[in-house]
PyMOL commands that place a pseudoatom at each C-alpha (Angstrom):
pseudoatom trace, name=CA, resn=UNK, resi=1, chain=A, elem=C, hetatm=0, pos=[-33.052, 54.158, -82.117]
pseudoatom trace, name=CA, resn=UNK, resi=2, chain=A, elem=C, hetatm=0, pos=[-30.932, 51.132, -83.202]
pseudoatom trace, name=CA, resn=UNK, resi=3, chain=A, elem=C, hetatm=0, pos=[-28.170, 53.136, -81.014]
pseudoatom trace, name=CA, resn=UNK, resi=4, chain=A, elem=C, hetatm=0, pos=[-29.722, 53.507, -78.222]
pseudoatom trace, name=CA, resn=UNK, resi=5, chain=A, elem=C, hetatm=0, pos=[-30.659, 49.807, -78.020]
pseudoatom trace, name=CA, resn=UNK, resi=6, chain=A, elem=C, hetatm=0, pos=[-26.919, 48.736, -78.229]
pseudoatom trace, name=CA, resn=UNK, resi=7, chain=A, elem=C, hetatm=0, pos=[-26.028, 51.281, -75.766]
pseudoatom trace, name=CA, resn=UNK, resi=8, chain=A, elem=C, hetatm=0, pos=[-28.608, 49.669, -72.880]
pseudoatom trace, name=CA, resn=UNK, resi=9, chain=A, elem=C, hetatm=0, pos=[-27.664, 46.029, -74.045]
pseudoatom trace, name=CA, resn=UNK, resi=10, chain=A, elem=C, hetatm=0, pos=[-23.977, 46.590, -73.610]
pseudoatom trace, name=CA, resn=UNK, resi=11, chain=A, elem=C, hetatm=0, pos=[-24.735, 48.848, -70.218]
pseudoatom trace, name=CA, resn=UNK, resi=12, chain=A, elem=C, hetatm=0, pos=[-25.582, 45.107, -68.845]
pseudoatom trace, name=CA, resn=UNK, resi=13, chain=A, elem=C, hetatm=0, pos=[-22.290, 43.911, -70.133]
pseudoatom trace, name=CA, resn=UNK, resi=14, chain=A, elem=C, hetatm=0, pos=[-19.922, 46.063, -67.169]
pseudoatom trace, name=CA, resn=UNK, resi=15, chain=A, elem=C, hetatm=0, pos=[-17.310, 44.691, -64.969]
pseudoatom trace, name=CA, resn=UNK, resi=16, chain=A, elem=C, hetatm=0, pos=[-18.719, 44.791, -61.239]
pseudoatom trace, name=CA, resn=UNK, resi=17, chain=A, elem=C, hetatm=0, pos=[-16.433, 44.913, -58.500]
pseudoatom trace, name=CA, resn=UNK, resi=18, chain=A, elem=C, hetatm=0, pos=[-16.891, 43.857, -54.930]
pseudoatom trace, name=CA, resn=UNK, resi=19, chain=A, elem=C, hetatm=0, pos=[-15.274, 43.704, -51.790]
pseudoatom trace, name=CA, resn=UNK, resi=20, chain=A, elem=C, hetatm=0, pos=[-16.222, 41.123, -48.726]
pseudoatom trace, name=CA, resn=UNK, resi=21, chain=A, elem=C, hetatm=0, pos=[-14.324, 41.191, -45.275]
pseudoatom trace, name=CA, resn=UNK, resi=22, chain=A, elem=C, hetatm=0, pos=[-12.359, 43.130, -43.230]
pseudoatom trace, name=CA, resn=UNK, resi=23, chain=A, elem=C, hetatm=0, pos=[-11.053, 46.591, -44.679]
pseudoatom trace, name=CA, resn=UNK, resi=24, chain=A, elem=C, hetatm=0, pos=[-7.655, 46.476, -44.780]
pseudoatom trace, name=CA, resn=UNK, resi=25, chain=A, elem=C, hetatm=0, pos=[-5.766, 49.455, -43.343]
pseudoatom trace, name=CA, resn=UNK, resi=26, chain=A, elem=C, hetatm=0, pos=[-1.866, 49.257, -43.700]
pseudoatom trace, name=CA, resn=UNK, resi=27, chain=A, elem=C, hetatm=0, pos=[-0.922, 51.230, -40.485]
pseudoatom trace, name=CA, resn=UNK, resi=28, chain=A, elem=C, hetatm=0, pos=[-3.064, 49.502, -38.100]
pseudoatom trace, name=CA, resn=UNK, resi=29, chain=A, elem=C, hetatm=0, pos=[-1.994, 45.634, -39.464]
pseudoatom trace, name=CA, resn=UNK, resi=30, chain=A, elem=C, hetatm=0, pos=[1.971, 47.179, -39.334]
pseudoatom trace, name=CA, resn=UNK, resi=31, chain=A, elem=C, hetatm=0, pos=[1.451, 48.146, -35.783]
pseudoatom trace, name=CA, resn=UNK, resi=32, chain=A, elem=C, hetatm=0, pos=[0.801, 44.578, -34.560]
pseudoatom trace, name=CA, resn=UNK, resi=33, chain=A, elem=C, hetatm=0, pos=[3.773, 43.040, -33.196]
pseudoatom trace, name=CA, resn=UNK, resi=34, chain=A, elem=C, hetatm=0, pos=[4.543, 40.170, -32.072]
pseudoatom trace, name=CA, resn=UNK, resi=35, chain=A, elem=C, hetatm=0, pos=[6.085, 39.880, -28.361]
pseudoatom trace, name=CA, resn=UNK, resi=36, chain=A, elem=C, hetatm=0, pos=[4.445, 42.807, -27.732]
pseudoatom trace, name=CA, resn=UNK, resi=37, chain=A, elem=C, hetatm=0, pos=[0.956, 43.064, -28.385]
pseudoatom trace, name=CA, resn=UNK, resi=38, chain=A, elem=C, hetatm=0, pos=[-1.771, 40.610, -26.850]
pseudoatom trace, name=CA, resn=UNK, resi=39, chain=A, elem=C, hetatm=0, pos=[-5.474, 39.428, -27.537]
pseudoatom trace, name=CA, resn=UNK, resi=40, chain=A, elem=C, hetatm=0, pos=[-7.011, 42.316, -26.033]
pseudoatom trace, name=CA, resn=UNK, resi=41, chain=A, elem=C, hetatm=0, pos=[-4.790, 45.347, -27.919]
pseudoatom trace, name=CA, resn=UNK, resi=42, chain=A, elem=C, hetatm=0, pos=[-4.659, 43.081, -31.113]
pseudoatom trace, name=CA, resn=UNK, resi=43, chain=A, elem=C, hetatm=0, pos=[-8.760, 43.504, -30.874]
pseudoatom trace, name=CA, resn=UNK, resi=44, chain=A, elem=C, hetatm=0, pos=[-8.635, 47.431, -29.679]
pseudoatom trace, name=CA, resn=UNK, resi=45, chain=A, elem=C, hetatm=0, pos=[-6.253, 47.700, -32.471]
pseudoatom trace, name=CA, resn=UNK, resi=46, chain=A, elem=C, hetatm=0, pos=[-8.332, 45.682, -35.585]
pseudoatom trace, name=CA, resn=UNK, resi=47, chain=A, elem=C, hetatm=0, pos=[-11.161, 44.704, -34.359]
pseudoatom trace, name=CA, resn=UNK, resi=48, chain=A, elem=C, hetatm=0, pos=[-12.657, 41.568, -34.358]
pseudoatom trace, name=CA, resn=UNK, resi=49, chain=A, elem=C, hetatm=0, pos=[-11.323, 38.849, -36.487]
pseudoatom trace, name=CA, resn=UNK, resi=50, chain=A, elem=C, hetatm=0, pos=[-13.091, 37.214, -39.390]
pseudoatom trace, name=CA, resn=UNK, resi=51, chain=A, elem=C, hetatm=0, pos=[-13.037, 34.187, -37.699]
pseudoatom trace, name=CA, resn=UNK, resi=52, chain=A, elem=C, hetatm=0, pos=[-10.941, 32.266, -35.150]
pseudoatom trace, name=CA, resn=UNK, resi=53, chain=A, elem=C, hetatm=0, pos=[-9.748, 29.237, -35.070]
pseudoatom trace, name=CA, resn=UNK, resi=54, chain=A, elem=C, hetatm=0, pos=[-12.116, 26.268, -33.219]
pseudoatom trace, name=CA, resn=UNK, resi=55, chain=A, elem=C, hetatm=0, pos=[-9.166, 23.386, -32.949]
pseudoatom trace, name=CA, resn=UNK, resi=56, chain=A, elem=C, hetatm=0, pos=[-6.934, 25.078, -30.513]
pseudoatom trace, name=CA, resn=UNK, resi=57, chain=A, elem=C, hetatm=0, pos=[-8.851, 27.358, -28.607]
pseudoatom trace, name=CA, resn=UNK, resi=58, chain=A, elem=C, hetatm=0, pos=[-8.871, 30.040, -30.430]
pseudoatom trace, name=CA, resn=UNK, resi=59, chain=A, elem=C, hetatm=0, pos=[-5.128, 30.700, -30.838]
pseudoatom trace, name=CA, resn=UNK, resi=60, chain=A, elem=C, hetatm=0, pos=[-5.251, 32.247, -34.089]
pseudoatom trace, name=CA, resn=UNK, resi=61, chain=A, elem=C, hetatm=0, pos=[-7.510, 35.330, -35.567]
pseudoatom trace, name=CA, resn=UNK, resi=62, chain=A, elem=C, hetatm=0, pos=[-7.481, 35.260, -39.345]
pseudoatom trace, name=CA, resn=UNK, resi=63, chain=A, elem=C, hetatm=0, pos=[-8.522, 38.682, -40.662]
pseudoatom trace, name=CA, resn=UNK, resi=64, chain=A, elem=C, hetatm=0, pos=[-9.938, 37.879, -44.316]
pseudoatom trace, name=CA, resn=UNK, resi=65, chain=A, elem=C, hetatm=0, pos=[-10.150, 41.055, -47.158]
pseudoatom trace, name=CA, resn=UNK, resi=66, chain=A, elem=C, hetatm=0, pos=[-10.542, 40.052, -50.715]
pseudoatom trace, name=CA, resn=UNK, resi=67, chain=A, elem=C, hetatm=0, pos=[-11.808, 41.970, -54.016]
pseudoatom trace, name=CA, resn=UNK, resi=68, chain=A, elem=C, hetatm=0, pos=[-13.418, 40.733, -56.951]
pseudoatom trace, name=CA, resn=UNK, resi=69, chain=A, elem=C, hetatm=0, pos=[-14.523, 41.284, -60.375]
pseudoatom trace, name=CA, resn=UNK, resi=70, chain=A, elem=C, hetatm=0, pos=[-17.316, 40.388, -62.548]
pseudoatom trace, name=CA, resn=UNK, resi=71, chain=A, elem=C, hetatm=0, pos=[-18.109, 40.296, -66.197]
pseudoatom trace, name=CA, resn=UNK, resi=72, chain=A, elem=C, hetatm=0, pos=[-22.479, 40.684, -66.353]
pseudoatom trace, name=CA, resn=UNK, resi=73, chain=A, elem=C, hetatm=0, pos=[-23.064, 36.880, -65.386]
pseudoatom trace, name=CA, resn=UNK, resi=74, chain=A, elem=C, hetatm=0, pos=[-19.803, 35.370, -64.750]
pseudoatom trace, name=CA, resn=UNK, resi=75, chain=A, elem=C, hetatm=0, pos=[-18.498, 33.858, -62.132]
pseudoatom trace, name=CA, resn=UNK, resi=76, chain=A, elem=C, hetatm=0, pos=[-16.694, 36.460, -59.923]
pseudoatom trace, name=CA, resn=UNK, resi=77, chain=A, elem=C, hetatm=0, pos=[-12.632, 36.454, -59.712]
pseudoatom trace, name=CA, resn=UNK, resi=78, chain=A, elem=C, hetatm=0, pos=[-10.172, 37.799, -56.860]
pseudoatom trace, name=CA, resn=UNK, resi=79, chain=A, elem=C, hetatm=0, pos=[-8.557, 40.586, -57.854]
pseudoatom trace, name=CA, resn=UNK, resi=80, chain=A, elem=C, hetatm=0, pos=[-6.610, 41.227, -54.572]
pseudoatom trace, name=CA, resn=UNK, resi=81, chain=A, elem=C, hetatm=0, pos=[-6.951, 39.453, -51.331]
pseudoatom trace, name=CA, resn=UNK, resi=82, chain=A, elem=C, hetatm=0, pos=[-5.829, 39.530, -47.745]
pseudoatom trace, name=CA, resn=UNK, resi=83, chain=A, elem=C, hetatm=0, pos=[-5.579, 36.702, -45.025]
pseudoatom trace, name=CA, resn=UNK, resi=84, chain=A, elem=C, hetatm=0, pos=[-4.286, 38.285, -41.705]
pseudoatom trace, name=CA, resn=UNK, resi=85, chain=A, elem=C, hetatm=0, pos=[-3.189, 35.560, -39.174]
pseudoatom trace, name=CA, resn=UNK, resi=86, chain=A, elem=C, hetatm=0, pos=[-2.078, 36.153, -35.786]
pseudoatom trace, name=CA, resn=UNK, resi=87, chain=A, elem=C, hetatm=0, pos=[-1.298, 33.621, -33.833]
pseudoatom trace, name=CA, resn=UNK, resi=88, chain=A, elem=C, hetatm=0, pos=[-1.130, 34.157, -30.243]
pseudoatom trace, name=CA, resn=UNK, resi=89, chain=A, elem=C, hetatm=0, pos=[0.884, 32.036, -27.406]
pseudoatom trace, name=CA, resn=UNK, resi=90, chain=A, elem=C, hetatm=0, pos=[-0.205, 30.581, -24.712]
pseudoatom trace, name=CA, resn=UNK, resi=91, chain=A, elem=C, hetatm=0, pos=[-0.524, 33.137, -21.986]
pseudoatom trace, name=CA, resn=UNK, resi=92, chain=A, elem=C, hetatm=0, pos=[-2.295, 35.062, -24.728]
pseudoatom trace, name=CA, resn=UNK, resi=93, chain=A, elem=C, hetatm=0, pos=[0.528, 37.549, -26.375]
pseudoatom trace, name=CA, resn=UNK, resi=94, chain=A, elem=C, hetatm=0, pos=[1.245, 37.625, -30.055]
pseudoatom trace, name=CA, resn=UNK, resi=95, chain=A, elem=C, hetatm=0, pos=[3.045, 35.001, -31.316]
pseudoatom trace, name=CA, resn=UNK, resi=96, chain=A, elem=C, hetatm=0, pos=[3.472, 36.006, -34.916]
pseudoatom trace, name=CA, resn=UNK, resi=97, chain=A, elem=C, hetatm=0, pos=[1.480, 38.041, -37.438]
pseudoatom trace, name=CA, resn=UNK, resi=98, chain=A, elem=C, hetatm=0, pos=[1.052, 36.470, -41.246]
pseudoatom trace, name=CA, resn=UNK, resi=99, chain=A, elem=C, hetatm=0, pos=[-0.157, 38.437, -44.332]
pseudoatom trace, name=CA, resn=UNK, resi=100, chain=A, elem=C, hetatm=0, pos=[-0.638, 36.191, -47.365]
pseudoatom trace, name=CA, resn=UNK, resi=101, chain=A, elem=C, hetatm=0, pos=[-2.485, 37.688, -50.623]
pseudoatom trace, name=CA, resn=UNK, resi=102, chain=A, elem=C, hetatm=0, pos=[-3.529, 35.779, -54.106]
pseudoatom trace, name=CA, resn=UNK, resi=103, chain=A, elem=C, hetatm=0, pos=[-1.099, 33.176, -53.767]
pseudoatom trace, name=CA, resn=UNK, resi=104, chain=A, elem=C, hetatm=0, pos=[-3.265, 30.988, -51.409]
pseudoatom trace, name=CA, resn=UNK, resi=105, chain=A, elem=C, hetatm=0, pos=[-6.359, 31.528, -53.669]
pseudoatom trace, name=CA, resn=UNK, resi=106, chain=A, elem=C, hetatm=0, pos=[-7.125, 27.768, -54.870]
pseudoatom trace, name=CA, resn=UNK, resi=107, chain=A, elem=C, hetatm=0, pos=[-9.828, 26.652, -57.886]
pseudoatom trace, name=CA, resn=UNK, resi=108, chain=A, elem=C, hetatm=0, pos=[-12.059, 23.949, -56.360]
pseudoatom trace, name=CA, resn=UNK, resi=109, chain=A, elem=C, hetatm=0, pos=[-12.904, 21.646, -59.377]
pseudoatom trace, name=CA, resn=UNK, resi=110, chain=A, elem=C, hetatm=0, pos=[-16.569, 20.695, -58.415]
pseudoatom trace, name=CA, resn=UNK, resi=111, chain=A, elem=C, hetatm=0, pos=[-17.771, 16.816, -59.916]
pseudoatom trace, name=CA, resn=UNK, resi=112, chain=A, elem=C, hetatm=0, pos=[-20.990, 17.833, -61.687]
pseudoatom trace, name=CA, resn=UNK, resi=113, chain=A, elem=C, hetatm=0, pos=[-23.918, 19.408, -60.571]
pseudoatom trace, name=CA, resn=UNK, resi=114, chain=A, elem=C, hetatm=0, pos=[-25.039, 16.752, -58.078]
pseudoatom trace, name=CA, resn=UNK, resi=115, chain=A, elem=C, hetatm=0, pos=[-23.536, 15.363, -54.657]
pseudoatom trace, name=CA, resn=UNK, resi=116, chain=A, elem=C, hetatm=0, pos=[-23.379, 11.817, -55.389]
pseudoatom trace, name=CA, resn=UNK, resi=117, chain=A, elem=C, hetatm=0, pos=[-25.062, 9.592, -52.276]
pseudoatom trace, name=CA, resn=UNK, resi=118, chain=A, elem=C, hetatm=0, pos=[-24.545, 5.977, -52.213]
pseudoatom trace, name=CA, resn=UNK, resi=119, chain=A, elem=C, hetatm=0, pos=[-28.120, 4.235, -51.870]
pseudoatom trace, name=CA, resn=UNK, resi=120, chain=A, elem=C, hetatm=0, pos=[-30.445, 6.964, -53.718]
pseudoatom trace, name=CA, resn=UNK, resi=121, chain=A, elem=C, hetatm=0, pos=[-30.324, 5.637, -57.654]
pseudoatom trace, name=CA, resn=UNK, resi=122, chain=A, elem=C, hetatm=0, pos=[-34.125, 4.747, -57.577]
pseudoatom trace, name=CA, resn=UNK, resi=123, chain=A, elem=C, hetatm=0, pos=[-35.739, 5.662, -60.576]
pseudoatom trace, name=CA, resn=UNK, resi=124, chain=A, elem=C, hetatm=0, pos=[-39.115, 8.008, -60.652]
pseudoatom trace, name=CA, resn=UNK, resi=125, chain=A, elem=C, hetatm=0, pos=[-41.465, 5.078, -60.594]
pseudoatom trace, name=CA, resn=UNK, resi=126, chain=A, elem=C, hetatm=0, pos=[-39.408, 3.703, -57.353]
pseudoatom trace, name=CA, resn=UNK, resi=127, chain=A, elem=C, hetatm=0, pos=[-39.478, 7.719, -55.848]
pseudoatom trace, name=CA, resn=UNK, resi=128, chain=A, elem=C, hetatm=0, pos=[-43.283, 7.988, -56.653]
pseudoatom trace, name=CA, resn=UNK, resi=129, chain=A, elem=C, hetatm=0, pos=[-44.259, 4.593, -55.461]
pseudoatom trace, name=CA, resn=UNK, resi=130, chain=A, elem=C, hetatm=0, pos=[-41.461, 2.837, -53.166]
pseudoatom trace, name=CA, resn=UNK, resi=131, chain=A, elem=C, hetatm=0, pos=[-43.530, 4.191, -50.082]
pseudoatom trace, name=CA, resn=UNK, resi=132, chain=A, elem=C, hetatm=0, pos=[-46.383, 1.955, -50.652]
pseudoatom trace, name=CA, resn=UNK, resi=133, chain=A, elem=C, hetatm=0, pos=[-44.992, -1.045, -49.940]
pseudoatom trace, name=CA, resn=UNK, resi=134, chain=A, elem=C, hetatm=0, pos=[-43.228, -0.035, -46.815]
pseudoatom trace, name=CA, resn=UNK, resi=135, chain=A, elem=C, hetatm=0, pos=[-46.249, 1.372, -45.369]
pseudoatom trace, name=CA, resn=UNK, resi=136, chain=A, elem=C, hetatm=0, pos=[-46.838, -2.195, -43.457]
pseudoatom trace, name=CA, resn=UNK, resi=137, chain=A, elem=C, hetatm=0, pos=[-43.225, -1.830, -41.715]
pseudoatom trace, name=CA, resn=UNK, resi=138, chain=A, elem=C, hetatm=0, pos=[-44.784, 0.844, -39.855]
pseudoatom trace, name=CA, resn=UNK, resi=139, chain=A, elem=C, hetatm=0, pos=[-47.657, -1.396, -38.258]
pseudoatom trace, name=CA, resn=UNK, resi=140, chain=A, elem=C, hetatm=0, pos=[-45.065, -3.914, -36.043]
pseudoatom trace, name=CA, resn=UNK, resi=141, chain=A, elem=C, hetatm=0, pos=[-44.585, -3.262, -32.524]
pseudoatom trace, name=CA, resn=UNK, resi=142, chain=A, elem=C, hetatm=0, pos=[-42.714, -1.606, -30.354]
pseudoatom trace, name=CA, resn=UNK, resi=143, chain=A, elem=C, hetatm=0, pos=[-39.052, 0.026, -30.868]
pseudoatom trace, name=CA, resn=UNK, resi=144, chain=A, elem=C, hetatm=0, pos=[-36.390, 1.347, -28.520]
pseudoatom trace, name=CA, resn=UNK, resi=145, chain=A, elem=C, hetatm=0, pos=[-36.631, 5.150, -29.876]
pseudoatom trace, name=CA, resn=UNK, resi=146, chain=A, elem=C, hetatm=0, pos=[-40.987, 4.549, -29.524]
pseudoatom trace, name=CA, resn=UNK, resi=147, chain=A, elem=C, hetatm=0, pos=[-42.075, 1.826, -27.010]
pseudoatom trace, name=CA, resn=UNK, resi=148, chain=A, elem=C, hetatm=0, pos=[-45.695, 3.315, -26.971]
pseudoatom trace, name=CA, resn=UNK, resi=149, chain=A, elem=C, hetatm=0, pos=[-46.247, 1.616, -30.515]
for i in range(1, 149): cmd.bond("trace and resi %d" % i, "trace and resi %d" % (i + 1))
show_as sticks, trace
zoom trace
């Protein structure tokens, strides 16, 4: 019995992997070129991108794959990633094709577990009964955003 217990506690203790984004096939990312290709074979070819850029109209398509790995409740690592960029010229052929992997993963450092906002250190009395006195603000007359006060 004692066995059988350790068995389902450490069956909650296995490594989960996971994969998010585009499936990455070799061939197909190979057989985009640059010069030759443009926006509408680069999408016949892979699809649609991840996402595309907003700040220049949509000149580049990145194409994002990653894997990751998980101990029970950890916080999940990349194993392997992907980021596909093309980048397409002006009149809308393929400027160049990118493949990066792990090397532009980055650890964001976060500062606690609060955003700090300037303004908002009132205390619980303050939260509970700061409304009370500002109740009479309300009563003055009209505003630009509500002249029907």
């Amino acid at each position: 019995m004692a066995l059988l217990t350790v068995a389902v506690a450490l069956s909650g203790c296995n490594r989960v992997r996971d994969h998010k984004g585009y499936v990455v096939d070799t061939t197909l990312v190979n057989s985009v070129a640059a010069g030759v290709d443009n926006r509408d074979s680069v999408s016949k070819t892979l699809g649609r991108p991840s996402f595309a850029s907003e700040w220049d109209g949509g000149a580049a398509w990145y194409y994002v794959s990653r894997d990751t790995r998980q101990l029970a409740f950890s916080t999940p690592q990349p194993v392997a990633q992907v980021l596909l960029t093309v980048r397409f010229a002006p009149n809308g052929e393929v400027a160049s094709v990118q493949k990066t992997g792990l090397e532009t993963v980055r650890d964001v450092n976060l500062y606690g577990k609060r955003t700090p906002v300037r303004g908002s250190d009132r205390g619980f009395l303050a939260e509970l009964f700061g409304n009370i006195t500002a109740s009479g603000a309300s009563q003055q007359g009209p505003t630009a955003d509500n002249p029907n006060r």
